[in-house]
C-alpha positions as CSV (number, residue, x, y, z in Angstrom):
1,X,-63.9,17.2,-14.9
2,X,-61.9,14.9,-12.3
3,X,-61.9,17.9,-10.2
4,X,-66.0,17.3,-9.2
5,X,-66.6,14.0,-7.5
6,X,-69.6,15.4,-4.8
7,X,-72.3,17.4,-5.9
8,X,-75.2,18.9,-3.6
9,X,-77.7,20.4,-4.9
10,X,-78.8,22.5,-1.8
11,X,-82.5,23.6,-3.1
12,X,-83.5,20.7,-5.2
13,X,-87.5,20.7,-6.3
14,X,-87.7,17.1,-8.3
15,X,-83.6,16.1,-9.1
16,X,-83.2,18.0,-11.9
17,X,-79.6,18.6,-12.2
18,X,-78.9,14.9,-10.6
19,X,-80.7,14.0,-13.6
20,X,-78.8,16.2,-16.2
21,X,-75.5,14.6,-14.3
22,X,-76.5,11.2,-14.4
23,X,-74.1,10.1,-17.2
24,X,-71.3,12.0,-15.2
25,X,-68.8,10.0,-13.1
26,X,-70.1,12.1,-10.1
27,X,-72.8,11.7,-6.7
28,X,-75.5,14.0,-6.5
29,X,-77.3,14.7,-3.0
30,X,-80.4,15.9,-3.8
31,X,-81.6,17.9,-0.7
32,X,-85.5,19.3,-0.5
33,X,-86.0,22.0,1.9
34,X,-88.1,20.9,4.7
35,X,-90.2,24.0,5.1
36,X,-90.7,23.8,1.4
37,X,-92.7,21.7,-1.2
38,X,-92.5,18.0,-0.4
39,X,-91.2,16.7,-3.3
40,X,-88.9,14.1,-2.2
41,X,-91.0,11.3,-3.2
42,X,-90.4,12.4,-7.0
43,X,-86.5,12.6,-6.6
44,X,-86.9,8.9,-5.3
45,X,-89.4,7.7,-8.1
46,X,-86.6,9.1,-10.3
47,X,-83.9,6.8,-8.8
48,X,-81.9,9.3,-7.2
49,X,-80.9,9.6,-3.6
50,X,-81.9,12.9,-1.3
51,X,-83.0,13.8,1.8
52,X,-84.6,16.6,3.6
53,X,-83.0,19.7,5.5
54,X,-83.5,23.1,7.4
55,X,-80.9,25.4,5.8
56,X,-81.8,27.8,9.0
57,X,-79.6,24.2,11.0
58,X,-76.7,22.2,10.6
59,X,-76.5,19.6,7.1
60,X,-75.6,16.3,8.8
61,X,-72.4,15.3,7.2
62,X,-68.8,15.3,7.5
63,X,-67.1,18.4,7.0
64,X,-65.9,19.1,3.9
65,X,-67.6,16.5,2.1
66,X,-68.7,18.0,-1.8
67,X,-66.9,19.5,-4.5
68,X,-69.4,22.1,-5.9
69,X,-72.3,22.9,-3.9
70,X,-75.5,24.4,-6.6
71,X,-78.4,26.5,-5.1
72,X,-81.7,28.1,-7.1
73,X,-84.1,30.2,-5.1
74,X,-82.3,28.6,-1.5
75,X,-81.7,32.5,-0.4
76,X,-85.4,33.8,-1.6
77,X,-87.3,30.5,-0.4
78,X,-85.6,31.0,2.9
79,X,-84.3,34.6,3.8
80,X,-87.5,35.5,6.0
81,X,-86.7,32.7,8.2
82,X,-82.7,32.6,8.9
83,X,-79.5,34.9,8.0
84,X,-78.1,34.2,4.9
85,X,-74.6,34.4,6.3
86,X,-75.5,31.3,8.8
87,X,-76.2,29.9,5.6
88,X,-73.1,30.9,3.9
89,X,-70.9,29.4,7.0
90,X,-72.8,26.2,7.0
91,X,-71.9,26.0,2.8
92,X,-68.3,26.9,3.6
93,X,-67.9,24.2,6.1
94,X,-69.3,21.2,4.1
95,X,-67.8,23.0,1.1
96,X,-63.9,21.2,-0.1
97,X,-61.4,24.0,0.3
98,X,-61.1,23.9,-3.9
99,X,-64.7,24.0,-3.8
100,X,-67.0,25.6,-6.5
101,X,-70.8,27.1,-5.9
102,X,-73.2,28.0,-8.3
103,X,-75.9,29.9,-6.9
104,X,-78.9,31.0,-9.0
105,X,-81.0,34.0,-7.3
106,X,-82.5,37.5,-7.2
107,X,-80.3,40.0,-8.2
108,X,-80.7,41.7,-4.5
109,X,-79.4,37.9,-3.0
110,X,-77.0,37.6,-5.4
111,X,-75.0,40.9,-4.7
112,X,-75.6,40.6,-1.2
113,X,-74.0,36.9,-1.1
114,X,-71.3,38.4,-2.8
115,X,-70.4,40.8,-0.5
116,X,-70.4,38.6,2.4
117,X,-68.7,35.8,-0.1
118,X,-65.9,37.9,-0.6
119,X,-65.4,38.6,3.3
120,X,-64.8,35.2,3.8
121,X,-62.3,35.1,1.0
122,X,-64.5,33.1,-1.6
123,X,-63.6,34.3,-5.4
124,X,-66.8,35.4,-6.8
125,X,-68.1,35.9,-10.4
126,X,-71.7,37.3,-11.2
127,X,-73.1,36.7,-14.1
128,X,-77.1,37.2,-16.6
129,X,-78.8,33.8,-17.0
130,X,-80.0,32.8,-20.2
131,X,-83.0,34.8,-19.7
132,X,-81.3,38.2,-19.2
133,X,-83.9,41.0,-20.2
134,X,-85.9,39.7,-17.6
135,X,-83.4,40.5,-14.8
136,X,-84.9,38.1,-12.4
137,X,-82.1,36.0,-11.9
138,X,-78.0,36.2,-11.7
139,X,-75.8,33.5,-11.6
């Protein structure tokens, strides 16, 4: 859609949804997680552009810069080292104000994001990923 024009992907391993996007009229910022795997060197063999953060500190950029922000495992990866609602606040500030997220998580992260989510007035929808006998993982 025209709507999407900026696209983060907050917990990136090796690009993967820059690469599923790559025929899209869109940017992807592909950001690693710099307590995390160092796999930035793969997201730049694959052509793509990223860069390294600390979710627990400010994302160096403009605020209000992307159009849909997408997270998997950002919350679980990095819960024992900051508050998820820090995190949340950071999102909400580089997030447009017609902004979308898409967070994939632990069920226990995903209804907890909701319910701070909703407090500061996002509209949130939970949904089963593909693999939903497991239960692992919501959207």
């Amino acid at each position: 859609t025209d709507k999407i024009r900026n696209v983060m992907d907050m917990n990136t391993l090796y690009g993967g949804l820059a690469a599923a996007l790559i025929d899209d009229p869109l940017w992807v910022m592909n950001v690693v997680s710099s307590y995390g795997l160092n796999s930035l060197n793969v997201v730049y063999d694959r052509g793509l552009i990223g860069t390294y953060n600390d979710w627990c500190e400010a994302f160096s950029t403009y605020p209000r810069t992307y159009d849909l922000l997408h997270l998997d495992g950002l919350f679980s990866a990095e819960s024992h080292r900051c508050e998820m609602k820090y995190v949340l606040l950071e999102m909400d500030r580089i997030l447009r104000p017609t902004g979308y997220v898409i967070m994939r998580e632990s069920p226990h992260f995903v209804n907890s994001v909701k319910n701070l989510a909703t407090g500061m007035r996002w509209n949130c929808h939970q949904r089963d990923t593909e693999d939903a006998k497991n239960g692992d993982e919501k959207l």
